[in-house]
C-alpha positions in Angstrom: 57.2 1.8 63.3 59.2 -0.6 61.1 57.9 -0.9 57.1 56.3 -4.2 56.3 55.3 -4.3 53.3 55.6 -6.4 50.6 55.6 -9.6 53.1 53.3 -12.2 52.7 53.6 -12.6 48.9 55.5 -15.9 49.7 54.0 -19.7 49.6 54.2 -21.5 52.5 53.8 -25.6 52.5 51.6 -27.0 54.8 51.2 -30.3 56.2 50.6 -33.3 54.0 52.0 -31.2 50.8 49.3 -29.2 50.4 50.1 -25.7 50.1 48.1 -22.8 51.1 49.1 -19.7 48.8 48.3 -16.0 49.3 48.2 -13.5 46.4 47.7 -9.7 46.1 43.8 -10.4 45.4 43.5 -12.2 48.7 42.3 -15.5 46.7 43.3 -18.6 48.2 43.2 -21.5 47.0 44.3 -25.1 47.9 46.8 -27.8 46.4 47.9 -31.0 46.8 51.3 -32.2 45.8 51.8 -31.0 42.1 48.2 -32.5 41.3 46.4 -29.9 40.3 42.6 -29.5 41.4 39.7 -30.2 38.8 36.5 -29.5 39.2 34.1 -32.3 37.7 33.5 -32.4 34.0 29.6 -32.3 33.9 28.5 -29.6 36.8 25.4 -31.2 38.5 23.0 -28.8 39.8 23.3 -27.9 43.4 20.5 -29.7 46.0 19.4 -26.5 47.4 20.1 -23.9 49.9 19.5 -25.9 52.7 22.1 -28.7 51.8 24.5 -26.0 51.1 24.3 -24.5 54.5 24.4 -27.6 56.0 27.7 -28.4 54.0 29.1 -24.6 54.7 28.2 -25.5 58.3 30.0 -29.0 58.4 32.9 -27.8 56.3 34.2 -25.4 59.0 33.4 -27.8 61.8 35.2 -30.0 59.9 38.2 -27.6 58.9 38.6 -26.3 62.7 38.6 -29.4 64.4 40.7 -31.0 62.1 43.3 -27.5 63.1 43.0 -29.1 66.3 43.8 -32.6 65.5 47.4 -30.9 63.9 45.6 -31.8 60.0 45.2 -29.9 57.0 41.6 -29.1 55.8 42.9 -28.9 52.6 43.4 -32.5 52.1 39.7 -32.8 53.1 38.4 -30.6 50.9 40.2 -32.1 47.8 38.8 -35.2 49.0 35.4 -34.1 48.2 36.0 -32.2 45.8 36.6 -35.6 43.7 33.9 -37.9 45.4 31.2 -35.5 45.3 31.2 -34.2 41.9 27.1 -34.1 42.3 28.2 -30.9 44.3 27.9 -27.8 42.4 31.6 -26.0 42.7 30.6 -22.5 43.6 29.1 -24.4 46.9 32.5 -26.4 47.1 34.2 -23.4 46.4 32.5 -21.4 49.1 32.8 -24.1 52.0 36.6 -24.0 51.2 37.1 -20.6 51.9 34.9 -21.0 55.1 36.9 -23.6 56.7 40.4 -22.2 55.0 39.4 -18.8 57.0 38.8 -20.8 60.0 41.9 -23.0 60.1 43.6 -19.6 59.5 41.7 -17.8 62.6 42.2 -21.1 64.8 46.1 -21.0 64.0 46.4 -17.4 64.6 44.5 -18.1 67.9 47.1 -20.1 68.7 49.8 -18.1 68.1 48.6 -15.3 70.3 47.5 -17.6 73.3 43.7 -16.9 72.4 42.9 -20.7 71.7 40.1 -22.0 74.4 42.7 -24.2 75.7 44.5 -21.8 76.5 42.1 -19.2 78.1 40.5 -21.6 80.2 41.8 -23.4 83.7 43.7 -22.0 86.2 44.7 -18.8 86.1 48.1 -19.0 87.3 48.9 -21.6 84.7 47.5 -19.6 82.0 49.8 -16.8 82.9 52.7 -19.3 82.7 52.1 -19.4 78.9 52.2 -15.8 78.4 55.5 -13.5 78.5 54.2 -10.6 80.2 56.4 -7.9 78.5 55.5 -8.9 74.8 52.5 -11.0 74.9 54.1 -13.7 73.1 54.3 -17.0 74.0 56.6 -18.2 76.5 59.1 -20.8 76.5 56.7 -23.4 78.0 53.8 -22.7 75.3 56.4 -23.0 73.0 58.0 -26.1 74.7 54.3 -27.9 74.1 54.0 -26.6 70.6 56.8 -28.2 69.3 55.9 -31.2 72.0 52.3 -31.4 70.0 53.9 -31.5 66.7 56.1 -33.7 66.7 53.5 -36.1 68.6 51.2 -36.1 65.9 54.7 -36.6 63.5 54.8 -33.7 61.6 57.6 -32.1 60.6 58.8 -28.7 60.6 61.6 -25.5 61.1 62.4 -24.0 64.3 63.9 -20.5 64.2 65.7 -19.0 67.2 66.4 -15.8 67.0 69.2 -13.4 69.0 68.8 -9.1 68.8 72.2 -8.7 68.8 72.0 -4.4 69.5 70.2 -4.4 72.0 73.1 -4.0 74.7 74.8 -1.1 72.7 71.5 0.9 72.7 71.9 4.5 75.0 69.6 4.1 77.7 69.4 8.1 78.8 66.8 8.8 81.1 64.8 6.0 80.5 65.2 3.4 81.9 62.0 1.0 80.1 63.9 1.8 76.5 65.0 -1.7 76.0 61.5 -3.2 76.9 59.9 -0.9 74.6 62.5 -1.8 71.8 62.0 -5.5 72.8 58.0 -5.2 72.5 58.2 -2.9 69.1 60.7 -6.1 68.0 57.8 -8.7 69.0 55.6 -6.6 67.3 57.8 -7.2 63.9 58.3 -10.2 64.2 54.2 -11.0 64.9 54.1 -9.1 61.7 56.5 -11.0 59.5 56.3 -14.3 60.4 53.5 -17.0 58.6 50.5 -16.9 60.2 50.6 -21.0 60.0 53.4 -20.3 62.6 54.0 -20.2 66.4 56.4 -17.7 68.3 57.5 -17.1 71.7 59.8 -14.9 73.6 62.2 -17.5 75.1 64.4 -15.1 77.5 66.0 -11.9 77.6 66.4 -10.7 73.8 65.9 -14.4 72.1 62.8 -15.6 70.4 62.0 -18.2 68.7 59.6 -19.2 65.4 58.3 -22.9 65.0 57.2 -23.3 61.2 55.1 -26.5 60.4 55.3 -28.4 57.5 58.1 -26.7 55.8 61.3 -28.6 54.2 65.2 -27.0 54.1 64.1 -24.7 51.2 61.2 -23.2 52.6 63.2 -22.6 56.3 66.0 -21.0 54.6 63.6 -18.7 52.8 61.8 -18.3 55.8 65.2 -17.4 58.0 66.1 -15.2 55.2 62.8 -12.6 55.2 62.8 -12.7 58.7 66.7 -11.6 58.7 66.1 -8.5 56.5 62.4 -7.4 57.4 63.6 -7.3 61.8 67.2 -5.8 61.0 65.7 -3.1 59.0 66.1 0.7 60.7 63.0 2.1 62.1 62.0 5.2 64.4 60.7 4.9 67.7 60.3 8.2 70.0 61.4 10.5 67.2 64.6 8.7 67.0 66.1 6.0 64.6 66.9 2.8 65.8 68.4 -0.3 64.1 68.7 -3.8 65.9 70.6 -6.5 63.8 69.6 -9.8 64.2 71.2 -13.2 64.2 69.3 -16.6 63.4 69.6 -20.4 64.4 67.6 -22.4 62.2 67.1 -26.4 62.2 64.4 -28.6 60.5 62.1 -31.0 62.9 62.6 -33.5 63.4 65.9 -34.5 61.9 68.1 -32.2 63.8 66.1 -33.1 67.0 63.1 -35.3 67.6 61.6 -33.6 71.1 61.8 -30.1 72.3 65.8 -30.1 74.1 67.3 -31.4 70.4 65.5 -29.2 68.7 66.6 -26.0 71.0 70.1 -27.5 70.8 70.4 -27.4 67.0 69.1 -24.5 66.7 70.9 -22.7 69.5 74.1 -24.4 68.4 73.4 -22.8 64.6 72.5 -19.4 66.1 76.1 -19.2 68.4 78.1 -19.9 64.5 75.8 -17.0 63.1 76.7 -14.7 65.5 80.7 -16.1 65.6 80.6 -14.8 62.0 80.2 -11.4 63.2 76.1 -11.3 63.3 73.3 -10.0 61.3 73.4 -13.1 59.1 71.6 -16.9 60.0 73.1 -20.0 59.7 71.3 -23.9 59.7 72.2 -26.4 62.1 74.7 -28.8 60.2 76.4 -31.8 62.5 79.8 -30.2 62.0 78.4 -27.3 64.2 78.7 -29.3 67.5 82.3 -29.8 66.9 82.9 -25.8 65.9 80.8 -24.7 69.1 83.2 -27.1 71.3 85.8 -25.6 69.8 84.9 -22.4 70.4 83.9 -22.8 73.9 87.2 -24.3 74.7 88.9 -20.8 73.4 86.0 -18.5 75.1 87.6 -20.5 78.5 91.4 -19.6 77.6 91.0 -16.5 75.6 91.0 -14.4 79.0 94.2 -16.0 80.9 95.9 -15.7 77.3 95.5 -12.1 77.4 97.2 -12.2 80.9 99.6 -14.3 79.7 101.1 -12.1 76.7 100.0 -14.8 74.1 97.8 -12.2 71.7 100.0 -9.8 70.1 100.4 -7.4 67.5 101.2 -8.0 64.0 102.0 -5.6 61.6 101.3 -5.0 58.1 103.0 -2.0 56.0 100.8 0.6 54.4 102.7 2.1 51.4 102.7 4.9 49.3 102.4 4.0 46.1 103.5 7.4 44.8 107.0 7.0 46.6 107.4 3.3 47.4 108.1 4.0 50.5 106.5 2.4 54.0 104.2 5.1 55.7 103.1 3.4 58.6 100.9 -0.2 59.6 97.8 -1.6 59.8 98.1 -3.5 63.7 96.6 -6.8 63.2 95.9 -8.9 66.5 97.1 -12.7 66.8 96.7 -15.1 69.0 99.9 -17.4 69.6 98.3 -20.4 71.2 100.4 -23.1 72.7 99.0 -26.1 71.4 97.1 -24.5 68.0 99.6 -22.2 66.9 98.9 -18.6 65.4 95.0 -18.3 65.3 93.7 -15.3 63.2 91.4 -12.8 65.3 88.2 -14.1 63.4 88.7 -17.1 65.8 88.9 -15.4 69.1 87.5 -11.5 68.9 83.7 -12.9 68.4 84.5 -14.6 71.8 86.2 -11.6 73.0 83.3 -9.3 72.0 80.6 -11.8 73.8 83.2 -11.8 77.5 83.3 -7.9 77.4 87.1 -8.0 76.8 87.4 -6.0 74.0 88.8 -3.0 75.5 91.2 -4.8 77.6 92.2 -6.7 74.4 92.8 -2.9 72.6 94.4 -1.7 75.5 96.8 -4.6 75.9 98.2 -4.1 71.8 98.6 -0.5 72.5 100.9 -1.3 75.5 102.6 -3.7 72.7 102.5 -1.2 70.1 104.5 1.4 72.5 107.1 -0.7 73.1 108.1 -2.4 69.8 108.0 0.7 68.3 110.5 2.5 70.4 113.8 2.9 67.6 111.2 2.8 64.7 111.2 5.8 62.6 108.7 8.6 64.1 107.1 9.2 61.0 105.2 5.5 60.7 101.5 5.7 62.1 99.6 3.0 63.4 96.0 2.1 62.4 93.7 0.2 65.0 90.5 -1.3 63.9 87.7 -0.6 66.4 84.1 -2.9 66.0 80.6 -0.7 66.3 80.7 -2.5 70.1 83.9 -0.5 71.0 82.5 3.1 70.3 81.0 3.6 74.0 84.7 2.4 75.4 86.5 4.5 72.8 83.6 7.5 74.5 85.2 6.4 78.1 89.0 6.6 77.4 88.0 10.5 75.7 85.7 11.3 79.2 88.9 9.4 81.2 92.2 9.7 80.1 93.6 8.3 83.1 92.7 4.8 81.4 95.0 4.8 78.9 98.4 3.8 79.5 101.1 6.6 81.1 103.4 6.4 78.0 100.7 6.3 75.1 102.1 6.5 71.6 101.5 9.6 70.3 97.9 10.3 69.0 99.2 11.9 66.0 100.9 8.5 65.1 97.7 6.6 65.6 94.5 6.1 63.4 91.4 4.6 64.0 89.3 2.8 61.6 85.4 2.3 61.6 83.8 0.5 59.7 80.4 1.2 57.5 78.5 -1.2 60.3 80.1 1.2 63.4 78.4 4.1 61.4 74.2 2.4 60.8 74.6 1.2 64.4 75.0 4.5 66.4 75.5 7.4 63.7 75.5 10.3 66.5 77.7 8.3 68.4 80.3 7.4 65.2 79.8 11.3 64.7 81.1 12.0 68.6 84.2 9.4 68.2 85.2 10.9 65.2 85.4 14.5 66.8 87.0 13.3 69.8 90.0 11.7 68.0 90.0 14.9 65.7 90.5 16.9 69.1 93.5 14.6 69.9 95.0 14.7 66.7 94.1 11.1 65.4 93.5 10.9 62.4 90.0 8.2 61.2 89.6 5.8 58.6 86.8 4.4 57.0 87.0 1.0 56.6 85.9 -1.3 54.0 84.5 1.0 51.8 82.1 -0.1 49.2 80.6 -3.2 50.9 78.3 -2.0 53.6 75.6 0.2 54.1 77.2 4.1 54.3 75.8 6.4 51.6 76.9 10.0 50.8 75.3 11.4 53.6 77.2 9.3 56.2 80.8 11.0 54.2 79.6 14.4 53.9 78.4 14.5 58.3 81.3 12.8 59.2 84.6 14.0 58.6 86.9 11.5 57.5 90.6 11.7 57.0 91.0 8.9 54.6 88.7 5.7 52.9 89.8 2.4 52.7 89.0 0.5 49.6 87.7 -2.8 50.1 90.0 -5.8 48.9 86.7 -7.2 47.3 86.5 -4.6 44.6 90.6 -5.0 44.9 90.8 -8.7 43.6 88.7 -8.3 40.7 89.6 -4.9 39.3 92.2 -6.1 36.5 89.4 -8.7 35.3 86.4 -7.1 35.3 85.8 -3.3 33.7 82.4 -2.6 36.0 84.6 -3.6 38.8 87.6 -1.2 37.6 85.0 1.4 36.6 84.0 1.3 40.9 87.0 1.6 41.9 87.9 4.8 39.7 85.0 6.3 41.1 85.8 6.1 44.4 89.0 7.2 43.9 87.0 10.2 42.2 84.9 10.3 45.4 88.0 10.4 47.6 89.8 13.3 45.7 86.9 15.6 45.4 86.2 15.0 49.2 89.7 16.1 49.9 90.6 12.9 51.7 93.4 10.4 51.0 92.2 6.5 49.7 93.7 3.3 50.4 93.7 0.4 48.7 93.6 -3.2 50.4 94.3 -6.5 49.2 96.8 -5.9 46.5 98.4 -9.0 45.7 100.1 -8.7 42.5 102.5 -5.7 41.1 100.3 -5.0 38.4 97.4 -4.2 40.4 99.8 -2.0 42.4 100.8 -0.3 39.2 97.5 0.3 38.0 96.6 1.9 41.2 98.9 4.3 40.9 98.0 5.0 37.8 95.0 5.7 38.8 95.6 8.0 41.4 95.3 5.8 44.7 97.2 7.4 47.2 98.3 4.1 49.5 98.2 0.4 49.8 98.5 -2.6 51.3 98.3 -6.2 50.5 100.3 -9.5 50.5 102.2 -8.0 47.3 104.4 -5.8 49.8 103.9 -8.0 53.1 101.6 -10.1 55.0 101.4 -9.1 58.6 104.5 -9.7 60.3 105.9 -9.8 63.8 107.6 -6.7 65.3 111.4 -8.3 65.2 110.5 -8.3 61.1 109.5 -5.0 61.0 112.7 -2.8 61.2 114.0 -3.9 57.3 111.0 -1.7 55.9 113.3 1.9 57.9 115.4 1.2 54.5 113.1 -0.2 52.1 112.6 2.2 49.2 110.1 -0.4 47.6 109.2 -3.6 49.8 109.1 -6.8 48.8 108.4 -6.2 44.5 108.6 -3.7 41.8 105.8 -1.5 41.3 106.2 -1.8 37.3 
């Protein structure tokens, strides 16, 4: 089951400003604005039991049905608080945490479709409200939620919410593994989310959160706990699963006044989060619209450009900072679009990724690769990049050679490079790429080193031939000791591990230099080259150092 601890430590704003806060004593207690709540100055005896109960009594009627009419019984009880003082305060006290217990039961109620309105009637329509896999809310529960508060014109967040793993998770034998992931994820998210809030399943692998009362602040916050606490590794059937998530968020109801804006804002939002490679959430902004057009416009050319020869390889030299010399390239994809010019891949391989056409993409650069390089010396190798998504089609081309094109570079010459993500988001099947290209002689880099989530355990199971040092760490070295002190240690790592490091991003000669100085083994950077075409590539057969001195 996924840890979820440590969760509801967080204040959460209601309606009319009052917040309800919840602290590891399980006191609560109410507030209005920043007025703070004082009880009268000259405590009047209380009028008995009987009034009391009759107060108790009243007080939760009260609190409930005004749950119902989308108020706050806070604001209530602060009301009387002040024009009652005759009331003895352990009484007041004691009918707040009545109705403040029943607003929260109501709400909860709510949220799990056990609310009266909502049990009673036709059966058939009842069952419309209810997504039978999870027991969440459906979309049209979730439609009249957000219908009802906006109605009563309050505002509020609406979260929508995309698993992006669930396609690249190894179904086996059993065929119901997604819909147990996808009711273990409800069961998170039922978990983690406010209990002033209202969820639903909306299709497939999206769900959605609709927070009331809360401003930009509190959303972001809100998208923020959610993002780490349901992308957070957990075991399920003895085995250990991780399911990144990617999050729309947008604030009712400026980003949209009825249920169809809302959805759109936030939808629009969730498609940039997941364009920025996923796991992260983004809020609607009105510039979005514009990206997302964009976008959509390249997700309907991106496939006749790959028939038409516009993405190709660039190349960008790896050197040796020992020698000076050019040991090979870093292939680089490009898009070469008639009307936009050169677009970098960040642009179209999200849209490639979400059309399936990844592979296809790979294959058509190796085709490229195999040509341009015929004349080039045979020593250069050639590093491909490969995204967690590709591991099952690198798997295929292993099981079926026949894929791969008749007059494939040699594997010897090639390297592939994982990054730390392709390792947390299928370690046994990282472990079986890596031994498969082993097998053929291709050597395996791992990419970005430093940044992500891989820990000694991931370097010492998988066998790696070389780590790339992340241009982060790269940039700041020179300026920053703690930053240098990093570096030197994984170039420690690297040499006790027996494996050869890299060094990416170097953009000035003295960074170069004091690389070498330190041991680093390779390098690559604007400082020797940026990524070039193929025609540009032959100058670096004769290049003892390219483009600048190493010092």
């Amino acid at each position: 089951m996924r840890d979820n601890r440590g969760r509801y430590s967080t204040d959460y704003p209601c309606t009319q400003s009052c917040l309800v806060q919840r602290n590891s004593s399980a006191a609560i207690t109410a507030t209005a604005g920043t007025t703070p709540l004082r009880k009268p100055s000259t405590p009047i005896p209380s009028r008995g039991l009987a009034n009391a109960a009759i107060v108790v009594g009243a007080t939760a009627l009260l609190g409930l049905g005004l749950t119902e009419a989308g108020l706050n019984p806070g604001v209530v009880l602060r009301f009387l608080w002040h024009t009652h003082p005759e009331w003895h305060t352990d009484t007041l006290l004691f009918c707040s945490l009545v109705a403040l217990l029943g607003w929260a039961l109501l709400d909860r109620a709510h949220r799990f479709n056990l609310a009266p309105n909502m049990a009673d009637g036709d059966p058939d329509a009842k069952a419309a409200l209810l997504d039978p896999l999870t027991g969440l809310p459906s979309r049209a529960a979730f439609r009249d939620a957000i219908t009802s508060m906006l109605a009563a014109g309050l505002p509020g967040g609406l979260l929508v919410m995309d698993v992006d793993g669930l396609q690249t998770v190894p179904h086996g034998d059993n065929a119901s593994l997604s819909d147990v992931l996808l009711q273990e994820f409800a069961g998170s998210l039922s978990s983690l989310a406010p209990v002033t809030s209202h969820l639903a399943r909306l299709q497939g692998d999206e769900f959605a959160v609709l927070v009331p009362g809360v401003d930009a602040t509190a959303l972001q916050t809100e998208a923020g706990l959610l993002l780490r606490g349901l992308s957070a590794p957990f075991a399920l059937a003895g085995r250990r699963f991780e399911l990144p998530v990617s999050i729309g968020a947008a604030l009712l109801p400026d980003h949209g006044n009825n249920f169809e804006g809302a959805m759109r804002a936030a939808l629009l939002a969730l498609q940039q989060a997941k364009a920025a490679g996923g796991g992260a959430w983004q809020m609607f902004e009105p510039a979005l619209a514009s990206a997302v057009e964009a976008r959509s416009e390249l997700r309907a050319e991106f496939r006749a450009a790959l028939g038409a020869g516009q993405v190709v390889p660039y190349y960008q030299p790896i050197v040796d900072l020992a020698q000076g010399g050019v040991v090979g390239f870093e292939v680089l994809a490009r898009w070469r679009h008639p009307e936009r010019g050169v677009l970098a891949p960040d642009l179209f391989i999200p849209v490639a990724e979400e059309q399936h056409l990844l592979a296809e993409l790979s294959m058509c650069l190796l085709r490229q690769v195999v040509a341009d390089s015929k004349g080039w010396p045979t020593s250069w190798t050639f590093a491909f990049n490969a995204s967690p998504s590709q591991l099952p089609d690198l798997m295929e081309f292993v099981r079926n050679p026949t894929r791969l094109p008749t007059d494939m570079l040699d594997p010897e010459r090639m390297e592939l490079e994982l990054t730390e993500n392709a390792l947390i988001k299928d370690m046994n099947l990282a472990r079986e790429v890596v031994g498969a290209m082993h097998t053929w002689g291709t050597k395996v880099v791992l990419d970005d080193f430093g940044t992500g989530y891989a820990n000694f355990l991931h370097l010492r199971d998988i066998p790696f031939d070389r780590i790339k040092i992340d241009k982060a760490f790269i940039k700041d070295m020179l300026a920053d000791s703690r930053t240098e002190a990093c570096v030197s240690a994984m170039l420690a790592l690297g040499k006790s591990l027996g494996v050869s490091v890299t060094a990416e991003g170097v953009e000035t000669a003295a960074a170069a230099a004091r690389l070498r100085d330190m041991g680093c083994d390779f390098a690559q950077g604007y400082h020797f080259s940026p990524p070039i075409q193929a025609a540009a590539v032959a100058q670096f057969a004769t290049q003892a150092v390219p483009l600048g001195s190493l010092g």
